[in-house]
Every structure is written in C-alpha cells, then in structure tokens.
C-alpha positions as CSV (number, residue, x, y, z in Angstrom):
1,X,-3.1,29.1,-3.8
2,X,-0.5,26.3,-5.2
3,X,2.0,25.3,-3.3
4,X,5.8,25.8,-4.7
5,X,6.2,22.4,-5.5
6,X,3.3,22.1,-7.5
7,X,4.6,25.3,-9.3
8,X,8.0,24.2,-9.8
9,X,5.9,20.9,-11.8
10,X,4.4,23.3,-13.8
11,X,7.7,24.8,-15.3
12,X,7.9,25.1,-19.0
13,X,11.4,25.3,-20.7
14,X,11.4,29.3,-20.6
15,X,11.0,28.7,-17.0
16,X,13.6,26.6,-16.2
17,X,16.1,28.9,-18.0
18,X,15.0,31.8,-15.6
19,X,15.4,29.4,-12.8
20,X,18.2,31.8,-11.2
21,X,16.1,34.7,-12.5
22,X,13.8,33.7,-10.0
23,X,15.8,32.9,-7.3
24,X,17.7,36.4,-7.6
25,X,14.2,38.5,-8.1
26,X,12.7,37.0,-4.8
27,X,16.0,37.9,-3.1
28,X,15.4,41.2,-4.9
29,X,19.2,41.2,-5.7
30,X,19.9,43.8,-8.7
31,X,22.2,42.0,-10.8
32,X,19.7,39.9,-12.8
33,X,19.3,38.7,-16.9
34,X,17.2,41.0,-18.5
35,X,16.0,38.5,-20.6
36,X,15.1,36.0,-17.7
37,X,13.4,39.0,-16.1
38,X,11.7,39.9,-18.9
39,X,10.0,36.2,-19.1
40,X,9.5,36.4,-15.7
41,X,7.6,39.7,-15.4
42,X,5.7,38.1,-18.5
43,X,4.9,34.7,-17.0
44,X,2.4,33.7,-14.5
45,X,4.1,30.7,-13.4
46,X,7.5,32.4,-12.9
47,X,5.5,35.2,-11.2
48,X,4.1,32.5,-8.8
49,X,7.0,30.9,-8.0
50,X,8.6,34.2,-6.9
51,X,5.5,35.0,-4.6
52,X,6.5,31.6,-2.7
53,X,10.1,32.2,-2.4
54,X,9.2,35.7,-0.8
55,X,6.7,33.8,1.5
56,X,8.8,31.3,2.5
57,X,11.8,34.0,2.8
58,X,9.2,36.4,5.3
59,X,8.2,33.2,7.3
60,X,12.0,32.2,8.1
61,X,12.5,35.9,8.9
62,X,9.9,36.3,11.4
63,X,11.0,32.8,13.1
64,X,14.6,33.9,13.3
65,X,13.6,35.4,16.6
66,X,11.5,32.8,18.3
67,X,13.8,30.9,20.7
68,X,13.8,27.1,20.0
69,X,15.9,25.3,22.0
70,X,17.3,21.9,21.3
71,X,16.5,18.9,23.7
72,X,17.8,18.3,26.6
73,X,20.9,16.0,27.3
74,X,21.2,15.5,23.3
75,X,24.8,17.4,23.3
76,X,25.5,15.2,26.5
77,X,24.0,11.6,24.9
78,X,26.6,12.6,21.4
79,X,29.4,13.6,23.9
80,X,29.3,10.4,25.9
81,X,27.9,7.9,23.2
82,X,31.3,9.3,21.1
83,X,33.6,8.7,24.4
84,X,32.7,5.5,24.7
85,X,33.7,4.7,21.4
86,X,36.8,6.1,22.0
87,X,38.2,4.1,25.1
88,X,36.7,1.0,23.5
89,X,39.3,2.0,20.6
90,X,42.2,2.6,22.9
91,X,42.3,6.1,21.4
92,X,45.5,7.8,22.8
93,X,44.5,11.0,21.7
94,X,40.7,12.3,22.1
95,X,41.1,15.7,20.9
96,X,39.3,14.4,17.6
97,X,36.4,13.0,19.5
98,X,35.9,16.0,21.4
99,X,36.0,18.0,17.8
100,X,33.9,15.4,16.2
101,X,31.3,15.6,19.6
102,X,31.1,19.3,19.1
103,X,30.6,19.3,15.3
104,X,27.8,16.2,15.9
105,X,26.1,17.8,18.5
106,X,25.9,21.4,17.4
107,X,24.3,19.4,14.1
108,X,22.0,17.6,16.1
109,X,21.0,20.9,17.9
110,X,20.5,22.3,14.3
111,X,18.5,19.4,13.0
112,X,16.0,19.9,16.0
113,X,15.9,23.1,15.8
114,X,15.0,23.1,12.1
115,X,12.7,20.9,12.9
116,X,10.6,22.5,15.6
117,X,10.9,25.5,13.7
118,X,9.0,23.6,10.8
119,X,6.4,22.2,12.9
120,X,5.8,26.0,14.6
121,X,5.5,27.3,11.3
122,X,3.5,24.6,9.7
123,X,1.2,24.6,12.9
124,X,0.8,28.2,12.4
125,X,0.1,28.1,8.5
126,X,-2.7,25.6,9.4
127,X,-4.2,27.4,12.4
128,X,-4.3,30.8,9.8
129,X,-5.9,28.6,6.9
130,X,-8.3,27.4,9.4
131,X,-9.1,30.4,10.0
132,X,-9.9,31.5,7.1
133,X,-11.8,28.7,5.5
C-alpha cells in the first residue's frame, strides 16, 4: 500500500486538474465536476489517493474522542514568561498580554495535542502493521 505522498508524486496532468475532485469525493460532498469524477472513477491513481483521504479522515474521526491533554504548567510557563515581558516594558495596560497569553497558550495546547495525537496514531498504525506482517 503507498503512502499519500508517494501518490500525490505520482499525479499526471489529468490528475492534478481533479485535484478538488478528489478532495470533494473523499469528503463525499455531492456538488462535484462530472468531468473530474469521471477521470477519477477512471483512474487508479486518483482512486488511490481518495482511499487515503478516507483513511486519514476515519483515523482523525476515531481520535476525536480519545482525551489528550496538553502538559502541565505550559498555559502557566506562556502566561508568566508573557508577564514578564510586560513589566519589563512598563506596559500600562496588560489587557493585550492577557489576550495574547490566551491566544499563545490555547496554540501551544493545540500544537501538543496534535502532536500526541500523531504519535497515538502513528504508534497504532505501526503496532497493526506489525501485526500483520
């Protein structure tokens, strides 16, 4: 089995012209070019690609419920790394720190949690191909 990026390589001009095609027939949304999803039903490559989006799509699905948390202290470490940039600034008003703390820290939060969520997922793919082989 290739991987996506290998497929996406393999794209001949037809292909990249039913890029969206693809994109749209994975998310099974029912608005699409007939004549993008007619090369699409006709080409293997296209076909393959859409196989991938669908796997990727079920994987993020089924992690959508497992509960990663962020690290600890990392919303506390932006907080007071930002507020101590502020008094060294003299800010008279800190409003935009705290904003800026949020915004950084709910990011940070998101990275990590991306990122575990990749690792889970990857450490699963490999523990089931293992398996297998």
């Amino acid at each position: 089995m290739r991987g996506l990026a290998e497929i996406v390589r393999l794209r001949t001009g037809e292909c990249r012209e039913a890029v969206d095609a693809i994109a749209q027939i994975a998310a099974e949304e029912p608005d699409v070019d007939e004549k993008a999803a007619a090369h699409v039903t006709q080409c293997l490559r296209c076909q393959a690609e859409v196989a991938a989006y669908r796997r990727i799509v079920r994987h993020l699905r089924a992690m959508r419920h497992e509960g990663i948390s962020p690290p600890v202290g990392s919303l506390a470490a932006v907080l007071a790394v930002l507020e101590a940039a502020a008094v060294e600034q003299n800010v008279a008003s800190t409003t935009w720190v705290v904003r800026a703390a949020y915004v950084g820290g709910i990011t940070v939060a998101t990275a990590a949690a991306g990122a575990a969520g990749v690792m889970v997922w990857m450490s699963r793919r490999r523990l089931g191909l293992a398996d297998t082989g």
